[in-house]
N, C-alpha and C positions, 0 to 999 in steps of 0.2 A: 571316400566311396569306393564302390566297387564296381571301375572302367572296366568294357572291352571297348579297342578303339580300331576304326576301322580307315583307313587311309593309305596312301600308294608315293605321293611325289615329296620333294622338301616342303610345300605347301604347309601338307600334312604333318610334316614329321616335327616343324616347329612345335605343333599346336599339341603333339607328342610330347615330346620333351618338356613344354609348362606344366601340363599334366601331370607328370611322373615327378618334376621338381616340387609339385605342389603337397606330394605327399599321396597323393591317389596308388591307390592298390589297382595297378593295372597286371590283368593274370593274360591277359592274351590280346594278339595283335592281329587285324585281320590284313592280308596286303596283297597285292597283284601278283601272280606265277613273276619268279625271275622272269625276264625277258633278255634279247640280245640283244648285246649293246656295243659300238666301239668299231675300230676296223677289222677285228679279230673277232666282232662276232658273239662274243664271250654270253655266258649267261652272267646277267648282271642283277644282283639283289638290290629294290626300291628302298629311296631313302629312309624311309620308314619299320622298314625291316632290319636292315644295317644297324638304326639306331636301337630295336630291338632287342636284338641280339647280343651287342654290346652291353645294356644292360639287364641280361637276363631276363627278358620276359619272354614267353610262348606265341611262334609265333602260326599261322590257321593260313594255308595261300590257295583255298577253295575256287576253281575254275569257275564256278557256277553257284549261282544259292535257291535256285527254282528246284522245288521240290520233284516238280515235273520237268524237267528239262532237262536238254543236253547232258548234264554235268550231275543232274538228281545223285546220283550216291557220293559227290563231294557235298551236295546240300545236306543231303539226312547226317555226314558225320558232323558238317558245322552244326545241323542243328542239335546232336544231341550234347557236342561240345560244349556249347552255351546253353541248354539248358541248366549244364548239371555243376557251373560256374554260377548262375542265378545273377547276372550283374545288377546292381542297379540302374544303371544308364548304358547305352552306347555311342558313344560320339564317334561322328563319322567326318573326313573331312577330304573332299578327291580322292575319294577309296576308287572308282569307275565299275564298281556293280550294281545292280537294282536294287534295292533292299523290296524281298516281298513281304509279304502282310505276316506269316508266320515270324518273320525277325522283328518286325518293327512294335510288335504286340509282346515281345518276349521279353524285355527288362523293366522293371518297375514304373521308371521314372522316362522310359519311351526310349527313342533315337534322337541325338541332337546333333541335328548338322552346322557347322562353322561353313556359312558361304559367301563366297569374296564379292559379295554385290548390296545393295542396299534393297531388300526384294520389296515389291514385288519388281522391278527393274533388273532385270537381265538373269531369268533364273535360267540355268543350261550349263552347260561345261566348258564356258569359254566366257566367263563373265568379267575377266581380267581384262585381255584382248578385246571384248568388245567395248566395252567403256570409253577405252583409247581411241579406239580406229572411230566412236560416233563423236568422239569430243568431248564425251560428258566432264562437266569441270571437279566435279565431285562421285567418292563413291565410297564404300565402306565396306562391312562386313557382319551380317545377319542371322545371330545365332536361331533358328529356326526348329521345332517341337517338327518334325518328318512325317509326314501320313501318303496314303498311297497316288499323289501326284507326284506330279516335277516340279520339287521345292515349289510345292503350293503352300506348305503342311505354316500352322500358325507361327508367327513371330513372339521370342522372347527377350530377346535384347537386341539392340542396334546400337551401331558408332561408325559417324563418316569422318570422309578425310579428303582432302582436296588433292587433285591429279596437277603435278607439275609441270610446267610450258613440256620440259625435257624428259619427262615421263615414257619408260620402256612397261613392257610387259614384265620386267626379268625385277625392276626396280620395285615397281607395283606390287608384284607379288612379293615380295620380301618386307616391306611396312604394313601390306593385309595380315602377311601370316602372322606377324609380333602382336598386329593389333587380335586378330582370329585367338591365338594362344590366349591372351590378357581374358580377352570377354568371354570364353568360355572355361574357364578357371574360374571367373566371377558368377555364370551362370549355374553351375552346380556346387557352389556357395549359395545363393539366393535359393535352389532346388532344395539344397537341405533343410533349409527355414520353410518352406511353404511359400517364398517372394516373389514368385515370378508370376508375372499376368499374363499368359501367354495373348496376343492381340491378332485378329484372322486376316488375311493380307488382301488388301484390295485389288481388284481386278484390273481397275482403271492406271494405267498405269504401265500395265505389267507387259514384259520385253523376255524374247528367249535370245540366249546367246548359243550360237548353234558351235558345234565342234569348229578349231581352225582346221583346215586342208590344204595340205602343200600348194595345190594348183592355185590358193589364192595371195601365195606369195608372189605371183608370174607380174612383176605391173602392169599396170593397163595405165599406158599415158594418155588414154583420151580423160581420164578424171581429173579433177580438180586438182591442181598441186597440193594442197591443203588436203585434201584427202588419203595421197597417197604417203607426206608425210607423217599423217599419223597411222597411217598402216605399217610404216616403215618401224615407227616405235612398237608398236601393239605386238607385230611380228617378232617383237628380238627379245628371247633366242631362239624361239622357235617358231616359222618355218623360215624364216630370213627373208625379205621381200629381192627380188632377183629379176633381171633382167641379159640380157644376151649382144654383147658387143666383139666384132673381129672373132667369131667364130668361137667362145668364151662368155660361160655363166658367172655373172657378178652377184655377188650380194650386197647389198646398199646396208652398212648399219647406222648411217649417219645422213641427214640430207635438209636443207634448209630452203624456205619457199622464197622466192624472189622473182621481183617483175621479169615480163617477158612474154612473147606470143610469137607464136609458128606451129609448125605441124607440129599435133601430136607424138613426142618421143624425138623430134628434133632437135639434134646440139645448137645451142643459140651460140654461145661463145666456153671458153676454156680459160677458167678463172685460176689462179696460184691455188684456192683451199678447195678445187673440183670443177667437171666440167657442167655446165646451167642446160636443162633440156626445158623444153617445152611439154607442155600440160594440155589438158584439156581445158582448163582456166589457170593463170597463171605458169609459174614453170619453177622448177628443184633443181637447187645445186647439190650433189652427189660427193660428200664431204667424207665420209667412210668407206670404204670398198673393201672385199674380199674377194679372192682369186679361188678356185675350186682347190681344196688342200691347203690352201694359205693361210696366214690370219689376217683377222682388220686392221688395213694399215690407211692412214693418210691417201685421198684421193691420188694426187700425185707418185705417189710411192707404187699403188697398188695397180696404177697403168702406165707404168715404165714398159716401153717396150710396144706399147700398144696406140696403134693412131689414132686417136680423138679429133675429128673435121669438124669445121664448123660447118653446119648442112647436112653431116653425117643423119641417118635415123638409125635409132636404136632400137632393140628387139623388146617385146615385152609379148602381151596380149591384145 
């Protein structure tokens, strides 16, 4: 067929790459402006674009796609761009712009998003991290027909997968996108034949996963141990869950729940694999650490030099 794919992170750029392996005729890419990235700042091209470029395809990095908005004369060139490409599909995958009704009406066979949730459950831009941080034990990836909600638009394929005890955001997403890649390679297979039943998503049910925000990496040790453990996964790599000891912001990449009760944020004891705090229900040994510039190293390693009391409280929110 004849892809435009629109996408921005690795997420993305997996589901890229199947595409392009599969033999698809992709003439253009649509992806996020460079951004700055690094200590330097640098403008840094998205994974998606990189992989682009590498293998010669065109690639579209439109500020805006509202005809009226901000950005309208980056919208009218992508629109007339794809117009006069006529693709048959666009599969879209954590691209992070709106698609308006002028796009989504403009290829044959529609827009088809790959999104890492099993909808209607957790539709929004954080439906990796969410999953994690509520527990859910299972989750998948929802090839879904686009229409002008927020992944309301019908379903045409689904496949779940079960969330590991040791389950990261960073892990998670690397088996969605392989699996994301497979199903929608399958689904414009089935698109060609006339196979797909698209099915309309039920209400009941349905969950928004809202953007993650740095300030929600701050711990709040009045919560549940078990809570903030799986924040602790949900959060890595990004935004790091973090808290503040000896005048110094840590980031926790590792941390395991165990008995115990005291104040909130209070060191219970100073174990060889991290020091045990208290919770707001049970209490977290603090097994991974990072120092601001550092890397993650062993609890002990990563607070040499730094007093750990028993009684100490620790900073968080």
């Amino acid at each position: 067929m004849n892809i435009v794919f629109a996408g921005t992170p690795v997420f993305a750029q997996l589901a890229l790459q199947r595409l392009y392996a599969a033999g698809h005729r992709v003439p253009l890419v649509l992806t996020q402006p460079d951004r700055p990235a690094g200590r330097g700042l640098r403008l840094q091209a998205s994974p998606v674009k990189a992989f682009a470029l590498e293998h010669g395809i065109a690639v579209a990095q439109p500020r805006g796609l509202r005809l009226d908005g901000r950005y309208a004369d980056d919208a009218a060139a992508a629109r007339d761009r794809l117009a006069a490409l006529a693709p048959d599909a666009i599969v879209v995958a954590a691209y992070g712009l709106i698609l308006p009704a002028w796009l989504l009406g403009l290829p044959r066979l529609g827009c088809l998003n790959i999104h890492a949730s099993l909808l209607p459950r957790w539709r929004g831009a954080a439906p990796i991290q969410r999953a994690i941080e509520a527990g859910d034990p299972r989750t998948g990836v929802t090839i879904m027909q686009m229409d002008a909600g927020l992944d309301t638009g019908p379903m045409l394929l689904a496949e779940a997968i079960d969330i590991a005890a040791a389950e990261t955001a960073a892990s998670l997403q690397d088996r969605l996108a392989a699996l994301g890649g497979r199903l929608i390679v399958e689904a414009l297979e089935r698109a060609a034949r006339g196979d797909l039943a698209p099915q309309a998503q039920a209400e009941a049910g349905a969950s928004y996963a809202h953007k993650v925000e740095k300030a929600e990496a701050r711990i709040d040790w009045r919560a549940p141990a078990a809570l903030i453990e799986r924040r602790v996964r949900a959060f890595d790599p990004f935004p790091g869950a973090s808290f503040d000891a000896a005048a110094t912001t840590f980031k926790v990449w590792h941390a395991a729940v165990v008995p115990g009760a005291a104040r909130p944020g209070e060191v219970l004891r100073v174990e060889a694999a991290g020091p045990v705090v208290a919770c707001g229900e049970g209490a977290l040994r603090l097994e991974v650490l990072q120092r601001p510039g550092g890397r993650r190293l062993p609890a002990a390693q990563a607070l040499a030099g730094t007093a750990f009391a028993v009684g100490q409280r620790l900073g968080g929110d």
